[in-house]
C-alpha positions, 0 to 999 in steps of 0.5 A, a space after each residue: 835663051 834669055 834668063 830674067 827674074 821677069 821671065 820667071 815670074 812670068 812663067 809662074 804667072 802663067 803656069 799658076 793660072 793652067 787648072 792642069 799645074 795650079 795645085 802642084 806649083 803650089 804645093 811645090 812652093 809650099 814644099 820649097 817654103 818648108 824645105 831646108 834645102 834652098 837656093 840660098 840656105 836660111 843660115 846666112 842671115 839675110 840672104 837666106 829669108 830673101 828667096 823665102 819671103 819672094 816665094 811666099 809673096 808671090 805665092 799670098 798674092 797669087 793665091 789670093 788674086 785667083 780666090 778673088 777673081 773666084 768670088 767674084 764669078 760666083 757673085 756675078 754668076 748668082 746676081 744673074 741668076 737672081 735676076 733671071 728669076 726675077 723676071 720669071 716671076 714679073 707680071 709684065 715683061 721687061 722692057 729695054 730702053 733705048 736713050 739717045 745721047 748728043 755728045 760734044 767733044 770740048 778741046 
């Protein structure tokens, strides 16, 4: 088996976007992050705090990528909603427009 830093940040890439092991991949890194037991124990000067602030980087930007993507579901999810009922309430129907284009390709 082939061991890399990328492999696992792959790993937790993935697993962090499985609904089944979000919450205890986060909860295990918050438990990891407030631990006094660490791969590199937070005594030694700097290498102590690097393992810390990977975890924690990683965790912020995960996180927050998966509240982004969620806000943007609910925005395309209410814009559609808004707009079916917009044309529910509109006298005449909506009609699509077909628009034809002549494209030239420039070398």
């Amino acid at each position: 088996m082939n061991f890399s830093i990328q492999s696992l940040y792959n790993w937790y890439r993935n697993t962090i976007r499985n609904p089944k092991y979000r919450w205890w991949l986060i909860l295990g890194s918050l438990a990891y992050l407030f631990s006094p037991i660490d791969i590199a124990p937070d005594f030694i000067p700097v290498v102590g705090l690097i393992d810390d602030a990977a975890i924690m980087a990683l965790l912020v930007s995960e996180v927050s990528q998966m509240l982004i993507e969620n806000v943007k579901l609910r925005q395309s999810q209410n814009s559609a909603k808004n707009s079916s009922a917009d044309s529910a309430y509109s006298a005449s129907p909506v009609e699509d427009k077909v628009v034809d284009v002549q494209a030239v390709s420039v070398k």
